[in-house]
N, C-alpha and C positions, 0 to 999 in steps of 0.2 A: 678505319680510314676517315680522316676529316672532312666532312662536307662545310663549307661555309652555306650562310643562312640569313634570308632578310624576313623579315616579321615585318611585316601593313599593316599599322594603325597604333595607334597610342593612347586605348583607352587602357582601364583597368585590367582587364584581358592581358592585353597587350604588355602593361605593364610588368606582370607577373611572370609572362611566358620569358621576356625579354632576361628576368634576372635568373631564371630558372636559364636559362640559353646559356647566361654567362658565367653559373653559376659550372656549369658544364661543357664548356668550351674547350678543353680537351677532348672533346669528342663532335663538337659542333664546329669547332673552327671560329671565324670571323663572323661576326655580327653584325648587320646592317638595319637600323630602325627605321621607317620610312612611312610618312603619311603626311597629308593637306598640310598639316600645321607642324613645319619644323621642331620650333619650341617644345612641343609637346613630348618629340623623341627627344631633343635634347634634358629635360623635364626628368627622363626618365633613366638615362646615363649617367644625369647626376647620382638619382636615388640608388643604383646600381656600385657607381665608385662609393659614395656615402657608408651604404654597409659593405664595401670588400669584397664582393659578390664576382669578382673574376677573376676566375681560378687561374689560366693561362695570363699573366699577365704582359705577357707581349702581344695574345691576339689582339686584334682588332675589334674596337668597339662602336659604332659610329652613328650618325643622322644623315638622313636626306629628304629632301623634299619632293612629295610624290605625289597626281593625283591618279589614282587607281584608276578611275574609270577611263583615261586615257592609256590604251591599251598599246600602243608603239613608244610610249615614255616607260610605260611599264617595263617593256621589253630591253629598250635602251639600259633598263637603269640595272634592273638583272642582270646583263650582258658586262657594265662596267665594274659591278663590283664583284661579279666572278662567284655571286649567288647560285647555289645546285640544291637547295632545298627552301621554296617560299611559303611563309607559314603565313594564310591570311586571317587576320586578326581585324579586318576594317568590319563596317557595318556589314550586313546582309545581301545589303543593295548591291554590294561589287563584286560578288563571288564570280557572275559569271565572265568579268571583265579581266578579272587575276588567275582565272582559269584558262583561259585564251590565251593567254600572254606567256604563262607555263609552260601551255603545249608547243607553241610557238619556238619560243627559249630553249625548250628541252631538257627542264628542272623540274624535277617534285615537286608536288603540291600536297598541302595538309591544311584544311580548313575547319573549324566548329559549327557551324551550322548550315541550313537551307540556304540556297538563294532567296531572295523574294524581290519581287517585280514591286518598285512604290506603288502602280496604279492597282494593284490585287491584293486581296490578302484572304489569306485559309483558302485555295484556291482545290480546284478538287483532288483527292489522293490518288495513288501515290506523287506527292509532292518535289519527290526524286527525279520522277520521269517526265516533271515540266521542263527541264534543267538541266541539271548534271548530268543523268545519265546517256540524254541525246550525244554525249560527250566521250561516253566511254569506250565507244569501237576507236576512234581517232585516239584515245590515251593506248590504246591496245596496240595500235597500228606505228604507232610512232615510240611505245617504248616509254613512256611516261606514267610514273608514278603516281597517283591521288589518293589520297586518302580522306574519305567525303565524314566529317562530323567528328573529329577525334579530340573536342571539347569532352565535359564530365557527362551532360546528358543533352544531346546525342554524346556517344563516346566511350566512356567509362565505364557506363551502364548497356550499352551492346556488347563490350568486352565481359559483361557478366552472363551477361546471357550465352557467349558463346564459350564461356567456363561451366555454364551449368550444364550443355550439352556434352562438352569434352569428359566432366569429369563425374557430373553429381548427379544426371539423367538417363534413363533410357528414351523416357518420352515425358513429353513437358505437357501440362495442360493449359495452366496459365500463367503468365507474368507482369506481375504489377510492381512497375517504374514507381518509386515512391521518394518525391522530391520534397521536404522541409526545411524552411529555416528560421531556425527559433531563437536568431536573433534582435537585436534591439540596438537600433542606432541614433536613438533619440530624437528624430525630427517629427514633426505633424505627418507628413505622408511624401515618399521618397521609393524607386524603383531602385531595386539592386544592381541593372544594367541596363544600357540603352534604353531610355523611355517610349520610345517609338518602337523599337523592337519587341517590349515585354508588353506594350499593350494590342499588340496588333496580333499576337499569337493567342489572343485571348476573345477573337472576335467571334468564333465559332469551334463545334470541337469537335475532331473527329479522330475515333478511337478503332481498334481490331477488334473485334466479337465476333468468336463463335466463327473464326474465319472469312469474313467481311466488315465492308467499313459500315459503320454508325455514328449517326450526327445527333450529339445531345446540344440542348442550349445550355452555356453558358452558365460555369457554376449554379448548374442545377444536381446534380449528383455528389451528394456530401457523405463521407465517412470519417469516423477516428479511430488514429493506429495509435498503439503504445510503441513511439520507434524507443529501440535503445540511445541512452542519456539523454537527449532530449525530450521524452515522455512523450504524456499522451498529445498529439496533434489533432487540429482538424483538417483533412485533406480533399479535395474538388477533384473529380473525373475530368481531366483536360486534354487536349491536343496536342502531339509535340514532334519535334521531328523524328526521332528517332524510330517512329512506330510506321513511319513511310518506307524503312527499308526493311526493318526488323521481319514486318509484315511478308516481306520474302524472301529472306534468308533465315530465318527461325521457322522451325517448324513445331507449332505452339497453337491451340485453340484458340487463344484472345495473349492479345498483350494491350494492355490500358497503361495507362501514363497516369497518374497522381498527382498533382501540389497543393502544398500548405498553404494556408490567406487567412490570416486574422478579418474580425468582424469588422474593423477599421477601413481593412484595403480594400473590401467586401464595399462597403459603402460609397467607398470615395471613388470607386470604379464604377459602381452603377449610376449616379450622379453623373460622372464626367459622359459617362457613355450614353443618357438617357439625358441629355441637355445637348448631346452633338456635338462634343471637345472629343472624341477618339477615332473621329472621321478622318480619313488620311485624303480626302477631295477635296479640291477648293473650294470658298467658298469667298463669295464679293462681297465686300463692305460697302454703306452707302459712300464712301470716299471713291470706290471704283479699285482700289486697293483687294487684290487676290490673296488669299490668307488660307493656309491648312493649320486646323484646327489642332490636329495630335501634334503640329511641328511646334506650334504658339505651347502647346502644355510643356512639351523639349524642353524647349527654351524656360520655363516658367520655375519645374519640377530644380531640385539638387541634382548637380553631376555625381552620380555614383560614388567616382573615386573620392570625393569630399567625405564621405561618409564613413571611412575606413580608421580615423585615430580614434574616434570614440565608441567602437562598434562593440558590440559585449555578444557572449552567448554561442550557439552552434549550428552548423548544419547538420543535416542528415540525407543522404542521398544511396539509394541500392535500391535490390529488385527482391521483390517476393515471391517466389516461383514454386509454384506446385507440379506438381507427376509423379513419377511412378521408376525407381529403381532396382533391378530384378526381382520385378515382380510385385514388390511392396509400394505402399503410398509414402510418397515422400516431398518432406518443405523445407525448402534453406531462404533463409536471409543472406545475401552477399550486400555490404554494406561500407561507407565509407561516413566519418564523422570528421568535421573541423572546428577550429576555434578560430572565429574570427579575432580574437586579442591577437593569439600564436601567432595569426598569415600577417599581423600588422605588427610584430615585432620584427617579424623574418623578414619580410619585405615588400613592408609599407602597402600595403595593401588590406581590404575588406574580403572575407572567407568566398563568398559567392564567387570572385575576378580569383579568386587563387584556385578554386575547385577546378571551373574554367578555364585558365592559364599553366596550369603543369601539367595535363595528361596531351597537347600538342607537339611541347619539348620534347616530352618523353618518347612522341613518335618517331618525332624527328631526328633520337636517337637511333633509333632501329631503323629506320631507314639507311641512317650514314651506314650505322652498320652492317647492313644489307640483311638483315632478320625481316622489316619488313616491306623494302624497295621491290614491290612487286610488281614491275615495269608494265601497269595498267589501271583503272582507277578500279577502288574496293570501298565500300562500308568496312566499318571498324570489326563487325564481327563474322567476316569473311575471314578475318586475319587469325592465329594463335593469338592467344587472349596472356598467354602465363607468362611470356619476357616482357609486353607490356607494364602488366598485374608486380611484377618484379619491380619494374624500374619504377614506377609508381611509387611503393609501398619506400622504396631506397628515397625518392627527391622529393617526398612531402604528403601522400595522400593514400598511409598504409589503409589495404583493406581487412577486413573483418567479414568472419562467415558464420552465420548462425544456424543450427541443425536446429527445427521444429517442430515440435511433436504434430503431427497431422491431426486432424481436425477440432486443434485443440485451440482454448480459450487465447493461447498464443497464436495460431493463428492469423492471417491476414481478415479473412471473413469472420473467424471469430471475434474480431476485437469491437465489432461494429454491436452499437448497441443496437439489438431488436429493431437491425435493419431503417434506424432512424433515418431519415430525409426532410434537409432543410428546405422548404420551395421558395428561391424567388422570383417565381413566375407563378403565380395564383391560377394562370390557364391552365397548368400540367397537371397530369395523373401519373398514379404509380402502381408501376407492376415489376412483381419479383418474380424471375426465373427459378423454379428448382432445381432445375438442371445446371442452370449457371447464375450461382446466389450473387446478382448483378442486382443493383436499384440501376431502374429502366425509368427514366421518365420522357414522357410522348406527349406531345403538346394535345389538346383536346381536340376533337372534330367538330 
């Protein structure tokens, strides 16, 4: 059955999910692009009609002008275009304004990431239960649909996780979220998404160990993986959303979260951060002028989407999960690779906004189809993991699964060289777990 569907925001994200929606509109219905800045959807209808990309071509493709945060325009604008699945795509800031308006309305909701409040950020975990989940008896009670983080990671990689329970585990020990991109878009220094959002997830980091949370600083825990095609990387123990639900719906000793940074972004991050540009508080100018400091960097950095025709190279994104299946020790790779050329041939877009932008559509199919309209809000790996994993692998982002010899040179722990650690915090010390071949670094006493 066709559900019609509006998508909030018009970045690169948004971009991607929109041609992917129309690319599939036979099962989506009507399309409605909606955000602050009309142009922008319209911006993106072109590049849409440009490559052909709508399969039904008598549905409906269209713009409107919207500010999310205003949550009875929200609902109006729902209500007129006869919207029953709204995929939000705007920044962070709005989730929980477009989630209101859902319940409200009485339409499905599917969003990518966390909420986050401008005035907080890495606020204490679980992150979920600042938020959304206050949300879920009223999704329960009312018969409404959510589907919290069904972006690539959060997303993708929940839905691996809950493959590896279904199919490849008896008992998980750990899983490590391993996010790279080893491409190259030729600018001095540029954020693959939202700048304001990729630096603010980076102020603090807090991960699952051993069954509890732990706060390391800030690209202090460094390792290298040999991923497939893209080789060996260097990747940073970081923070992410996904590990706020995972943390209680998987049942796993540790789940860590990973990403790749070049020595470059390494530097121009701790500079900006250690001169007070990634403060997201005012601050006054002797003019009497109030200025936030990360919004001025916004403003300053390249728009993502610009970065997309000349972008060369790959991603790598999947989970390394260790435990134990009848009875034996067992390691799989479940993994996903892109070409950011491919995602800008297909449409016009940079690999990161495409990884990001098809596995929402893809919900948004199973929802219409009622696979996974589970009239209450879920995490992604609450849900069957394999019609997702299907439709995925059919509209642009096949996965790959690798069997690992245990405790071998391949390896997640094994690829680490003799446990190296880069320190850039001269305060810290290092202590290795045997139990859990973790590099632990503890600020000094």
């Amino acid at each position: 059955m066709k559900k019609n569907i509006m998508i909030i925001g018009a970045g690169g994200v948004a971009h991607v999910a929109a041609h992917k929606a129309a690319m599939n509109n036979d099962v989506l219905g009507d399309i409605c692009i909606a955000s602050r800045t009309q142009d922008k959807c319209d911006a993106i209808i072109a590049s849409i009609h440009r490559k052909g990309h709508l399969k039904n071509t008598e549905g409906k493709l269209y713009s409107a002008q919207l500010d999310a945060l205003d949550i009875p325009a929200t609902i109006k604008l729902i209500k007129e275009t006869g919207s029953e699945i709204v995929i939000n795509l705007g920044s962070a800031f709005l989730n929980m304004s477009i989630l209101e308006a859902c319940i409200e309305a009485d339409v499905a909701y599917i969003d990518t990431a966390i909420h986050e409040d401008p005035d907080k950020v890495c606020e204490e975990p679980p992150w979920y239960a600042n938020y959304e989940w206050k949300r879920k008896d009223r999704c329960a009670e009312k018969g409404i649909t959510a589907i919290l983080g069904a972006g690539f990671d959060p997303g993708v990689v929940n839905a691996y996780c809950a493959l590896a329970v279904k199919r490849y585990f008896d008992k998980i020990d750990t899983i490590d979220i391993l996010d790279v991109n080893a491409g190259s878009h030729g600018r001095y220094f540029s954020t693959n998404f939202d700048p304001e959002i990729n630096f603010r997830e980076f102020v603090k980091v807090w991960t699952w160990i051993d069954r509890q949370w732990a706060e390391f600083p800030t690209h202090s825990v460094k390792r290298e993986y040999d991923f497939p095609v893209v080789g060996k990387q260097p990747i940073y123990l970081n923070g992410h959303d996904e590990l706020h639900s995972l943390s209680k719906n998987i049942d796993a000793n540790s789940i860590r979260f990973w990403m790749g940074f070049g020595d470059h972004y390494i530097n121009v991050f701790t500079v900006l951060r250690t001169l007070g540009f990634l403060s997201h508080l005012p601050v006054t100018l002797t003019t009497g002028q109030e200025v936030v400091p990360l919004k001025l960097v916004k403003a300053l950095l390249p728009d993502p989407m610009t970065l997309a025709p000349g972008y060369t190279g790959n991603t790598c994104i999947g989970n390394f999960i260790k435990g134990w299946k009848d009875g034996e020790k067992r390691e799989v790779l479940i993994y996903q690779v892109s070409d950011h050329k491919k995602c800008y041939e297909e449409v016009e877009s940079q690999g990161i906004s495409y990884t990001a932008g098809v596995p929402p559509v893809a919900a948004a199919m199973l929802v219409a189809t009622g696979e996974w309209d589970t009239k209450t809000m879920v995490n992604v790996e609450e849900l069957d993991p394999e019609p997702f994993i299907a439709i995925l692998d059919r509209i642009g982002l096949p996965t790959q699964i690798l069997e690992i010899e245990p405790d071998s040179l391949n390896s997640f722990d094994g690829t680490v060289k003799a446990l190296e650690l880069e320190l850039l915090d001269s305060t810290a010390t290092v202590t290795v777990s045997a139990a859990n071949p973790m590099i632990a670094v503890m600020p000094k006493k």
